[in-house]
C-alpha positions as CSV (number, residue, x, y, z in Angstrom):
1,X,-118.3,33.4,-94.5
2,X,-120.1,36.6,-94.9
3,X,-121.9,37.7,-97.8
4,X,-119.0,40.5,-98.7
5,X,-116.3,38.3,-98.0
6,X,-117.9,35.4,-100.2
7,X,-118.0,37.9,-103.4
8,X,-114.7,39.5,-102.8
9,X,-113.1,35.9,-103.1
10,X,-115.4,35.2,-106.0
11,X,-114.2,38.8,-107.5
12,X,-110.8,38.0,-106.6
13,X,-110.9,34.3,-108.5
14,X,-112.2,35.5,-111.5
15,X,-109.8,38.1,-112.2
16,X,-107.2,36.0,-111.3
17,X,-108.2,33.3,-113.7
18,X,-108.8,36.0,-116.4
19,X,-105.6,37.2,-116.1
20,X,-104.4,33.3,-116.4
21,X,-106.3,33.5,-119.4
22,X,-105.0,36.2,-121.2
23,X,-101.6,35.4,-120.2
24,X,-101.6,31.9,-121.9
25,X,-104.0,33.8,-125.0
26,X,-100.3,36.1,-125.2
27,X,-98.1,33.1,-125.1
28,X,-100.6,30.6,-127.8
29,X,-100.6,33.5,-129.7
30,X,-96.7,34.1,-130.1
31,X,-95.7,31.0,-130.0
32,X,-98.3,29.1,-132.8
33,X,-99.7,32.3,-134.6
34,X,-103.4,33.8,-134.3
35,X,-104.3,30.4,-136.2
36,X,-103.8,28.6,-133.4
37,X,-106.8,26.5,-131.8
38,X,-109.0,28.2,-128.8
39,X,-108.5,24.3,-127.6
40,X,-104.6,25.1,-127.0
41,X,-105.5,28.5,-124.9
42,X,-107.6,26.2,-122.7
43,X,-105.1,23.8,-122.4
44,X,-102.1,26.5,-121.5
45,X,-104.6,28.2,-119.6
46,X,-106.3,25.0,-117.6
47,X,-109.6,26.0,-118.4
48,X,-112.2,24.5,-120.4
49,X,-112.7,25.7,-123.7
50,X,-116.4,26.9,-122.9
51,X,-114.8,29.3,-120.2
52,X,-112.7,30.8,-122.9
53,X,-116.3,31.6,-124.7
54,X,-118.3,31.9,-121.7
55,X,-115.8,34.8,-120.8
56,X,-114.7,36.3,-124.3
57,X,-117.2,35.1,-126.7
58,X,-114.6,34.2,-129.4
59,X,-111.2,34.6,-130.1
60,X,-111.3,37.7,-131.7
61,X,-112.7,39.1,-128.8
62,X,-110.2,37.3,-126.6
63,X,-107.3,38.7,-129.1
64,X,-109.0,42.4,-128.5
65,X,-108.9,41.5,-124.6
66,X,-105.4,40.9,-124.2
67,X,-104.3,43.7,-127.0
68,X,-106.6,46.6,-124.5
69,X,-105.2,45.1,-121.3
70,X,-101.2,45.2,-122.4
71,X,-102.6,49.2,-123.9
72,X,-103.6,50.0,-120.6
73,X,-100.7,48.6,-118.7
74,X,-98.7,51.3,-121.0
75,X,-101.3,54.2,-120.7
76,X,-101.3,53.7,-116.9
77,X,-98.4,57.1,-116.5
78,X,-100.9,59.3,-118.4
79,X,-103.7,58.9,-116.6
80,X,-105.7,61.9,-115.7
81,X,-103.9,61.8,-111.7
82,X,-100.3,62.3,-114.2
83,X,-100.7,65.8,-114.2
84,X,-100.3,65.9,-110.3
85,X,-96.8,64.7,-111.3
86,X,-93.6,66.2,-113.0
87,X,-93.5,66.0,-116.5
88,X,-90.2,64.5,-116.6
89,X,-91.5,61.7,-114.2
90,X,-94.3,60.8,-116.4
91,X,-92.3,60.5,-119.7
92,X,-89.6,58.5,-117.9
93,X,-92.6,56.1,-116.7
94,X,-93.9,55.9,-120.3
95,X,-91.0,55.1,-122.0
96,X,-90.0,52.6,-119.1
97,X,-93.1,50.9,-119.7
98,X,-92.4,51.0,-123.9
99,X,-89.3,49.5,-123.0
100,X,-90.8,46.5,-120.7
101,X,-92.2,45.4,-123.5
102,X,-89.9,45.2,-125.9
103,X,-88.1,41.6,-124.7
104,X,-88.1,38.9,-126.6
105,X,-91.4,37.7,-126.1
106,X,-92.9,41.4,-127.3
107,X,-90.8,41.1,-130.7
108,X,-92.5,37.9,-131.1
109,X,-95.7,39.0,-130.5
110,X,-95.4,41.9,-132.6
111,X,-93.8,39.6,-134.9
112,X,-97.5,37.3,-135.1
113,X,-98.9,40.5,-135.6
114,X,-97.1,42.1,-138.2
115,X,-98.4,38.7,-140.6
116,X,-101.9,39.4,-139.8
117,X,-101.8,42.4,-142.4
118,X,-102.4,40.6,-145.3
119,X,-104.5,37.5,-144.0
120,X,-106.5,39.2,-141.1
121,X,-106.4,43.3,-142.1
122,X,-109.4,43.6,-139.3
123,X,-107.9,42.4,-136.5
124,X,-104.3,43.6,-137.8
125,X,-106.5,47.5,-137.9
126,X,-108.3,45.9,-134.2
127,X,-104.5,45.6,-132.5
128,X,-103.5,48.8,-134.0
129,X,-106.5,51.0,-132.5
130,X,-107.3,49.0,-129.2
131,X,-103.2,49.4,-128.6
132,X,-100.6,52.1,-130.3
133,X,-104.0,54.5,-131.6
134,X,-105.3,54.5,-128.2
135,X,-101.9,55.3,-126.3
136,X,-100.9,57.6,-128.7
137,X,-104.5,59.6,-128.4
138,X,-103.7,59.4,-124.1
139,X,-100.1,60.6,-124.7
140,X,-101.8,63.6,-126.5
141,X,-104.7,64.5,-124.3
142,X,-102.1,64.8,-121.2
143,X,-99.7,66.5,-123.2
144,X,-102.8,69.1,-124.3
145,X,-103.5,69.2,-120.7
146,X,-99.4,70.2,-119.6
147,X,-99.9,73.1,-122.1
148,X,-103.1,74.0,-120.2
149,X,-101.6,74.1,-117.5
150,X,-98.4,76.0,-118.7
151,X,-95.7,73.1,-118.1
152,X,-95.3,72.8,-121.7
153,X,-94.9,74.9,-125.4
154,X,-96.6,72.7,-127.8
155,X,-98.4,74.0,-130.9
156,X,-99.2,70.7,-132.2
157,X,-100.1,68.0,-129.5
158,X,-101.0,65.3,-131.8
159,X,-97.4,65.4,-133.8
160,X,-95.2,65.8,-130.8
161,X,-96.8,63.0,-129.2
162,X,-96.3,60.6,-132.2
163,X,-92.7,62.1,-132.1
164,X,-91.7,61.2,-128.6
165,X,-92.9,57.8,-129.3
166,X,-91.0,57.7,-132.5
167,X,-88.1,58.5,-130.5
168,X,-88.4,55.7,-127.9
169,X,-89.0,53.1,-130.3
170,X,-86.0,53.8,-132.9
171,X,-84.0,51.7,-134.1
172,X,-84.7,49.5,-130.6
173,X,-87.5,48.0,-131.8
174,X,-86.1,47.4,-135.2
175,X,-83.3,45.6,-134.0
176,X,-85.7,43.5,-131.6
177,X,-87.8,42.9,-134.7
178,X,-85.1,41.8,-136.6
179,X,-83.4,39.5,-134.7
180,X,-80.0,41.4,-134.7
181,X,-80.2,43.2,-131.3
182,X,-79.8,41.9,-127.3
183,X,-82.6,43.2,-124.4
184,X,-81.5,46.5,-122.9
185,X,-80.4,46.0,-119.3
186,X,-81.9,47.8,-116.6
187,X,-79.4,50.4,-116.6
188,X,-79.4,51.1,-120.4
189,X,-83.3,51.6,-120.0
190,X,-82.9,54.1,-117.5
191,X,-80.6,56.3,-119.1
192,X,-82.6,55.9,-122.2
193,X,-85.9,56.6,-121.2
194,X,-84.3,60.0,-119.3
195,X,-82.4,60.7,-122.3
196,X,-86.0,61.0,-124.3
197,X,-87.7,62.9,-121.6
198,X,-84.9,65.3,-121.2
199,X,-85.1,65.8,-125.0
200,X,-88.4,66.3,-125.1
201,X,-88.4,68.8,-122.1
202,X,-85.5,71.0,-123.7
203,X,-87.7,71.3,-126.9
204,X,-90.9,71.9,-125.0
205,X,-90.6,72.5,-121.8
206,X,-92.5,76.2,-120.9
């Protein structure tokens, strides 16, 4: 095998197993809380538990790990190449992707870390800037950049940004969070997540 073929499999095997990784940190995590053992990742992983430090360091990092790669999933519509693309298209992609999350598994995870408050404020205050501060700041820089451009009329890119979020979440989320609400078919999250863009376009569209 050549030298460049050899590291693109090696490349390829470690993010594969890193993604395993975090994927079994997500479900450990909902499932048991963010008490549960690094031994049960490994297991639910198939790692060894040295891997899990040899990779992260410790948990709190491996919590930070899988809280910046779910933020970045949801970021991925604003990146910098968004503003090649209609702003109705991005929004629609962003709230899409706010709405993929919020299944049953998401409630539950947001669930875990909605206890952490009061027992474990740093990594409650890590979640909240690695994840919502962070998409929240994106969703702000590409709406500053639309009204660069002239696509939009914002005065305040900071508030309307929280706003639109605001507005995808509603009373969604709440229900989810509750216990007292069903998962949004495909169909419903369409006509949602247009609803919000539209909404937002008619009160800031240029």
């Amino acid at each position: 095998m050549r030298r460049g073929a050899a590291t693109a499999v090696a490349t390829n095997g470690s993010t594969g197993r890193r993604e395993r990784i975090l994927a079994a940190a997500a479900k450990v995590f909902r499932t048991q809380g963010y008490d549960a053992p690094m031994d049960d990742i490994a297991v639910e992983a198939d790692v060894a538990k040295q891997t899990l430090y040899n990779q992260f360091g410790s948990k709190e990092e491996l919590f930070r790990a899988l809280i910046a790669d779910r933020a970045a999933a949801l970021r991925a519509p604003l990146m910098d190449e968004a503003h090649g693309a209609k702003p109705r298209d991005v929004l629609v992609a962003l709230a899409r992707e706010y709405y993929a999350l919020m299944s049953q598994d998401g409630f539950d995870f947001m669930r875990m870390v909605m206890s952490l408050a009061g027992r474990f404020p740093e990594t409650a205050r890590d979640f909240y800037e690695e994840g919502p501060a962070r998409t929240l700041a994106a969703l702000t820089k590409w709406i500053a950049g639309e009204v660069r451009l002239g696509r939009l009329d914002v005065a305040d890119p900071a508030l309307t940004a929280e706003h639109f979020l605001a507005m995808i979440l509603g009373h969604v989320q709440l229900r989810g969070l509750l216990k007292v609400g069903r998962p949004l078919p495909d169909r419903e999250v369409g006509r949602r997540a247009a609803y919000c863009a539209d909404a937002f376009l008619r009160a800031h569209g240029a």
